[in-house]
LODREN-134089 format. One record per atom (N, C-alpha, C): residue in one letter; x, y, z. Coordinates in steps of 0.1 Angstrom, whole numbers, plus 5000, padded with zeros to 4 digits. Layout:
BEGIN
AXYZ...
! end
This chain:
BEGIN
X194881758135X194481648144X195581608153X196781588151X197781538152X198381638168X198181778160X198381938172X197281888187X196281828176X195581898190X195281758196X195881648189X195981538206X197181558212X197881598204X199281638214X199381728225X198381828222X198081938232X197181828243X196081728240X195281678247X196481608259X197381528254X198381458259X199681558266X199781668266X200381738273X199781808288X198781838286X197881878294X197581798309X196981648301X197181568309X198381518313X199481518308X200781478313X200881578328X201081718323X201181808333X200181818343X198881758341X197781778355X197881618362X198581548357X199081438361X200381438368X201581488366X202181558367X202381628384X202081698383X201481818395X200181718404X199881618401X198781558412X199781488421X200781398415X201881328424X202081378438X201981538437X202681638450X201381578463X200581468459X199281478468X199781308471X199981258459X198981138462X200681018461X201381088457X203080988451X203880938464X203681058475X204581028490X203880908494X202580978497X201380828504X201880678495X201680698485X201380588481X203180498483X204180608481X205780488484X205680488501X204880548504X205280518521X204580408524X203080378516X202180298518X202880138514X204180158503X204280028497X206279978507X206280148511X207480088525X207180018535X205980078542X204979988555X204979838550X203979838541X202979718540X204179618534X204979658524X206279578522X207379508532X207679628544X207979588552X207579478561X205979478566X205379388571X205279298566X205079288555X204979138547X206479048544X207479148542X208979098542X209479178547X210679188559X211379258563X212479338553X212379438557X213379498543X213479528531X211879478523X211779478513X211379648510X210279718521X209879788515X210779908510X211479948512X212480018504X213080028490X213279898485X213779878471X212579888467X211279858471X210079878457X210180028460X210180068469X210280238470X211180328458X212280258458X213080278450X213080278433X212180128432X212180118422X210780168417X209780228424X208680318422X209380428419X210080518423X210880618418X211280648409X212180508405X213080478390X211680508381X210780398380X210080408370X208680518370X208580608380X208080768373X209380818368X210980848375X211880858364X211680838350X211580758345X211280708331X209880738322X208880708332X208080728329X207780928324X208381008332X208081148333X209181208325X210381148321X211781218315X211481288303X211281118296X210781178281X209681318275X208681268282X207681398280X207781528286X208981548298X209381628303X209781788293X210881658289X212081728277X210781788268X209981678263X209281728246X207881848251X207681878260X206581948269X207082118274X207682068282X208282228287X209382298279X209182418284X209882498274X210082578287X211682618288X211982698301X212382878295X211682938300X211683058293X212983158302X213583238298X214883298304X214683368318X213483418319X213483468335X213483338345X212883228342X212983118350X214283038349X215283048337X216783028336X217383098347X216983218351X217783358358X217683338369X216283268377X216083218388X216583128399X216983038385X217582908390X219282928389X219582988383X220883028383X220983148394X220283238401X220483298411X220083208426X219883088428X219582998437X221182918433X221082908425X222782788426X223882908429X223583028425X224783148429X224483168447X223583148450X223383158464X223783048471X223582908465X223982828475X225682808469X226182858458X227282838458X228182938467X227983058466X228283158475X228183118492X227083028494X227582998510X228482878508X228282748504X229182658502X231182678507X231082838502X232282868498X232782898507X232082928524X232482968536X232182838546X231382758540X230782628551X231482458539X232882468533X233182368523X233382218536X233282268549X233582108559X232082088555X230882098550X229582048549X229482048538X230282058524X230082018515X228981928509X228981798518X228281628514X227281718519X226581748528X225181838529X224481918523X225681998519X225182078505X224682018494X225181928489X225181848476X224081768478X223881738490X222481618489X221281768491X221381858496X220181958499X219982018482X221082038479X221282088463X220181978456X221081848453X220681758440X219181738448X218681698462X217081718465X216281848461X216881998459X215882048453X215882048437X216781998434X216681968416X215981858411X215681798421X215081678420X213681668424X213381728435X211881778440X211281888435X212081988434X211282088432X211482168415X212382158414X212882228398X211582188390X211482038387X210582008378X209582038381X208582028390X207382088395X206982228387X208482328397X208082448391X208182478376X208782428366X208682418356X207282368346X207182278352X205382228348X203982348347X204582338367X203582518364X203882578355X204682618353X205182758343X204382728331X204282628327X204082568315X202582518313X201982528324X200382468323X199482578323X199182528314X197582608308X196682548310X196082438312X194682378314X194982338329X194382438336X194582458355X192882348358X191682358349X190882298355X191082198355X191782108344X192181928344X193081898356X194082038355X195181968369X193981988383X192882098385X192082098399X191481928397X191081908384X190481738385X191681658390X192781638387X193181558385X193781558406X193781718409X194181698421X192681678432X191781688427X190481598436X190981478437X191181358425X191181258425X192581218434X193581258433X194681268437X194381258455X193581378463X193481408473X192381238481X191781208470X190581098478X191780978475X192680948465X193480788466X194580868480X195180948484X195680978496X195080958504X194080968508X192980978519X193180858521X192580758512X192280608510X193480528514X195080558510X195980548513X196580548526X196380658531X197080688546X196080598555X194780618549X193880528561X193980388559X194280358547X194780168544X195680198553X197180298552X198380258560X197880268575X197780348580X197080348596X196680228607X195480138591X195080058596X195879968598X196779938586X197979848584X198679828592X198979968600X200379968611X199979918623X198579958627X197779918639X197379768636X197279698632X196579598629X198179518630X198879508621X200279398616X201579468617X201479608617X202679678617X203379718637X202579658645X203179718657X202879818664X202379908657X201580068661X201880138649X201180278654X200780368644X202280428641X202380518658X203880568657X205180498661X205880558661X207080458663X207980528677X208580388683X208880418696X208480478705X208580608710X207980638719X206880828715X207380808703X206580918698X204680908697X204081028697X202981068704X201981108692X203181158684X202281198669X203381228661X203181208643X203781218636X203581318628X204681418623X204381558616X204481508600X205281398600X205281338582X203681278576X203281228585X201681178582X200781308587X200981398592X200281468594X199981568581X201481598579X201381668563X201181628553X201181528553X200681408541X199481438541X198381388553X197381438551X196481538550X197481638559X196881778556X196781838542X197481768533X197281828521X196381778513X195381668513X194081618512X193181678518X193281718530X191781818532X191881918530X193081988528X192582088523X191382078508X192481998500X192081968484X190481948485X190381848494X189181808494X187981878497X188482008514X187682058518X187382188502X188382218494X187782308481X187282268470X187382148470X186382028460X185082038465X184782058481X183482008487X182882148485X183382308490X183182428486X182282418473X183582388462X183082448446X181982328444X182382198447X181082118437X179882078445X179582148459X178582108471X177981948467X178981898468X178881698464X178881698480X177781638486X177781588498X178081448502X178481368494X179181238493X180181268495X180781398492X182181408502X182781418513X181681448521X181681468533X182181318544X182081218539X182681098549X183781098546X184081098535X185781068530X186381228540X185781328537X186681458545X186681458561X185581368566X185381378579X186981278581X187081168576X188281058579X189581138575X189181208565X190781308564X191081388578X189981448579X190181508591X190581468603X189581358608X190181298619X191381218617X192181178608X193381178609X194081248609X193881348603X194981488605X194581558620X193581498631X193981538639X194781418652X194181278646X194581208651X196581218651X196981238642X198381218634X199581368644X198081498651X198881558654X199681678656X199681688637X200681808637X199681978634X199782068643X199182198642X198982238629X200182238624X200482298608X199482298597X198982148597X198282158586X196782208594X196482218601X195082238610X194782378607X195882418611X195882568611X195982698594X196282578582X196482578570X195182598565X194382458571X192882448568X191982568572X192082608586X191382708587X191282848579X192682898577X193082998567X192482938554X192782848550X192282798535X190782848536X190482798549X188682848545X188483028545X189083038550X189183228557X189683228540X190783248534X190983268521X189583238507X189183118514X188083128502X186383228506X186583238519X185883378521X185683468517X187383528516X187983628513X187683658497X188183558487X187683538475X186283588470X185583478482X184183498481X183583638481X183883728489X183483858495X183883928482X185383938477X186184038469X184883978456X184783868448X183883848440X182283898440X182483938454X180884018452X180584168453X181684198458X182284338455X182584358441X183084308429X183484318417X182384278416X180984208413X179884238407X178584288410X179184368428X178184498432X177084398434X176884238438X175584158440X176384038445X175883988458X175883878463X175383778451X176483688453X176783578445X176083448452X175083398450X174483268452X174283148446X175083048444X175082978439X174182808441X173682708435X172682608438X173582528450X172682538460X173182458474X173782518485X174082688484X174882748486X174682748500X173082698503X172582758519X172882628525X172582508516X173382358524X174682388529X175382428519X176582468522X176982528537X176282608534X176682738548X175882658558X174882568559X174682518567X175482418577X176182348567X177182228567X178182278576X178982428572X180382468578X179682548590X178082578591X177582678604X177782518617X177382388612X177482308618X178882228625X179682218615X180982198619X181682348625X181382478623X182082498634X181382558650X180182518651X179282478660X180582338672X180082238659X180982128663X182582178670X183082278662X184382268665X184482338675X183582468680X183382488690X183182398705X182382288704X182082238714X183282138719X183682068702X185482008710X186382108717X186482208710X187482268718X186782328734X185782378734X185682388749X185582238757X185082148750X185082028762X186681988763X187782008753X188881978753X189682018761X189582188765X190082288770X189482288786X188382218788X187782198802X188782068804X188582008798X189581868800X191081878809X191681888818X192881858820X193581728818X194681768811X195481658806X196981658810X197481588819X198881608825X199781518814X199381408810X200381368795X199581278788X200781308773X199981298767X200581128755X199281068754X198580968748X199280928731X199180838726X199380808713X198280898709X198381008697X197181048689X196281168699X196981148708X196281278715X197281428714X197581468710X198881558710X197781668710X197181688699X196081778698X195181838713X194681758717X193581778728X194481788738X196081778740X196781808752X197181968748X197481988735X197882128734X196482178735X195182158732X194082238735X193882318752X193982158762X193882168770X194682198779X195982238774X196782328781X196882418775X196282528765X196082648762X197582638751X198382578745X199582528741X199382538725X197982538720X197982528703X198482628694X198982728704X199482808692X200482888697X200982778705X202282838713X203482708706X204582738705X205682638701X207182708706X207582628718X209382728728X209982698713X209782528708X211182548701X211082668685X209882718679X209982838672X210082938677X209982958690X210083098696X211783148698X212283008701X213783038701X214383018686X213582978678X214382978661X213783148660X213083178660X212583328654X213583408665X214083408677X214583468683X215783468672X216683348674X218083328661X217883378651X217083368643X216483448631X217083618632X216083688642X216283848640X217783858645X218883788651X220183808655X220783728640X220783718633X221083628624X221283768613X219583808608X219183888600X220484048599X220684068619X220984188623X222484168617X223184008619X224483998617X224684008598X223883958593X223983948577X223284068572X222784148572X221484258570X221884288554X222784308548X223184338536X222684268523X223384068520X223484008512X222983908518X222783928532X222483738540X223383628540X222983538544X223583408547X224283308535X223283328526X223183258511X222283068517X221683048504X221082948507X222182848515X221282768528X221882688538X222782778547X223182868547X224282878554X223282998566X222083018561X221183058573X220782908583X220882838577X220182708590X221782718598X222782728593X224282688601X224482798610X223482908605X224383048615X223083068626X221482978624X220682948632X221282868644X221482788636X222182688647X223282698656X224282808652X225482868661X224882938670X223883058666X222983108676X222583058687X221882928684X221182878692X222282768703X223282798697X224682718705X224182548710X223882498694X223382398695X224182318686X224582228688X225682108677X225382058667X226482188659X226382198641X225882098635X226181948638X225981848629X224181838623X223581958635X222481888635X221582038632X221982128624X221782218616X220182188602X219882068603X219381988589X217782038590X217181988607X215982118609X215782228608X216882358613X217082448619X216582558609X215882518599X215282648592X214582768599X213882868591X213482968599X212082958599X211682848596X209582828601X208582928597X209283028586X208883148582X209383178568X208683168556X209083178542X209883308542X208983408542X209483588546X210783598552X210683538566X212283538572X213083478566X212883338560X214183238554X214783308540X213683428533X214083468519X215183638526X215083688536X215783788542X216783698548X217183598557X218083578558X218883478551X218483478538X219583398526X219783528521X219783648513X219183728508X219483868507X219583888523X219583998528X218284078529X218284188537X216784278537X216484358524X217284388518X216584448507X216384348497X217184248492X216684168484X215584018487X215984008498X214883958505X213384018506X213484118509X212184218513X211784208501X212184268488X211384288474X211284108467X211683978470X210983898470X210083898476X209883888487X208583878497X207283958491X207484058492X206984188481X206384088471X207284068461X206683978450X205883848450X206383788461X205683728464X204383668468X203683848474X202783878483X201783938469X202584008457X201784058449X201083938440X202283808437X202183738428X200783668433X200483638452X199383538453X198083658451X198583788456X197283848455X196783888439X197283868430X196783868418X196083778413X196983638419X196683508419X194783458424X195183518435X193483538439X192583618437X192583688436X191783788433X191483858424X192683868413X192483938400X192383828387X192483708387X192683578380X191883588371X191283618362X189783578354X189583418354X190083308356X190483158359X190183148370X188683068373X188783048390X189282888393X189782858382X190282678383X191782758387X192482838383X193782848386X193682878402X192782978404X191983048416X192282968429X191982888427X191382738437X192382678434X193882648429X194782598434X195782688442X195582838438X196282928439X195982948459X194682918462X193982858471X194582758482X194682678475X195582558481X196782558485X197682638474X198882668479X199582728486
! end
């Protein structure tokens, strides 16, 4: 009895755990705003001290839960050998190193550990529904917040925000594959407000996330009915296909009235319908000239690469742009950033791995709860 609440309590720790990545940013941004507004300066320390106490809260069970198995020891010690190896040519940036360092040990180490470690994938897909609708709820309390007592949405003179944008974009997706698998049509207002914030907010990235998300669960869809030689029909399935025949009916008609639209500048919240209407949504100079730096970068290191960080420093010399400000300068491209830390051959056979690990992930899974996050990610 004792085994198996402890299994019950680990499970949930870990789909608890792994929901934060949705709903933990919103909610300290939400208590920096509305803190701030209500006392200048305040919102910060409760930010802080929201921090401290998931610290505490997540330490203990951390330790007694995971178990780090030696290939994922080998991993993380070939990432500290990489960023130690650049360090060793870039030591005037040391303090940058060390805060980019202790931020991914701090962000990301545990995460990926959790995964490694979780077996009950359908609790964590619950737990990240619920996760995706208090974000939703969140960013639209904050929105309101900022517009109402906060002074505006964005700040200064900016037009749209890529931090709230990704914030949000990672609720509809969640949501839009909640609404897929459980055809709950009560989800449909909460996704429509996800949405119109994430386009209100701006940023292409996650827009462009969502459409593939759906193209991927297609894809799924199709490979699943191939492996059982019979179209798969499930209850509601034709509401369903009605619903997305309608929204992209709908999405059609925005974008041509958008694209008819001329727009010479652009509006708080309008970023979107200016890049429509100047033909601009899937154009970006400043990645065209990182991807340019990129293949001169790749050509100069082609061997062993850059080592972690010391590709954003040698982007940035490229681009004959002033080092201090190296902190953006990534390669906007998973594939390219793992070839030029890396090199082409060791690079190349991650990417490889990579490419094998999601297509397994999707398609060969017997788990369609793992399926559907594997989806998301």
């Amino acid at each position: 009895m004792t085994i198996k609440i402890r299994k019950i309590q680990k499970d949930t720790y870990f789909a608890f755990f792994l929901s934060t990545t949705i709903w933990f940013t919103p909610f300290r941004t939400f208590a920096i705003e509305a803190g701030n507004i209500l006392c200048p300066g305040v919102g910060e320390p409760i930010s802080k001290i929201m921090v401290l106490c998931f610290f505490i809260y997540a330490f203990i069970p951390f330790c007694n839960y995971v178990k780090v198995a030696r290939w994922d020891l080998l991993i993380i010690l070939f990432i500290l050998f990489q960023w130690f190896r650049s360090l060793v040519f870039h030591v005037d940036y040391a303090s940058n190193y060390i805060v980019i360092l202790l931020t991914f040990l701090a962000k990301c180490v545990p995460y990926y550990f959790v995964a490694r470690n979780t077996v009950n994938w359908k609790l964590v897909k619950q737990y990240l529904y619920k996760a995706s609708t208090v974000s939703i709820i969140l960013i639209g309390g904050l929105t309101l917040t900022k517009e109402m007592w906060g002074g505006g949405i964005f700040r200064g003179t900016d037009k749209y925000s890529m931090f709230y944008g990704l914030l949000i974009g990672r609720s509809v997706i969640i949501k839009c594959i909640e609404f897929i698998e459980t055809r709950r049509f009560r989800l449909i207002p909460s996704l429509a407000l996800a949405i119109t914030l994430m386009i209100f907010y701006g940023t292409r990235t996650p827009i462009v996330c969502v459409g593939f998300m759906l193209f991927m669960e297609f894809m799924v869809f199709i490979a699943d009915c191939i492996k059982n030689r019979k179209v798969i029909s499930r209850y509601n399935s034709w509401k369903l296909a009605l619903v997305f025949a309608g929204l992209i009916i709908a999405g059609c008609i925005f974008f041509i009235i958008a694209r008819a639209r001329s727009i010479d500048t652009v509006g708080p919240g309008e970023r979107i319908l200016y890049t429509i209407s100047n033909g601009e949504f899937f154009k970006s100079k400043g990645r065209t000239s990182i991807f340019g730096a990129v293949g001169k970068v790749i050509l100069e290191y082609p061997v062993l690469g850059t080592g972690i960080i010391g590709d954003r420093i040698a982007i940035v010399k490229t681009l004959e742009i002033p080092i201090d400000e190296f902190g953006g300068y990534y390669a906007h491209n998973l594939f390219m950033e793992l070839i030029l830390q890396n090199g082409i051959i060791i690079g190349g056979l991650f990417s490889i791995l990579i490419l094998l690990l999601c297509f397994n992930g999707l398609f060969r899974s017997p788990n369609r709860d793992k399926r559907l996050i594997y989806i998301y990610i």
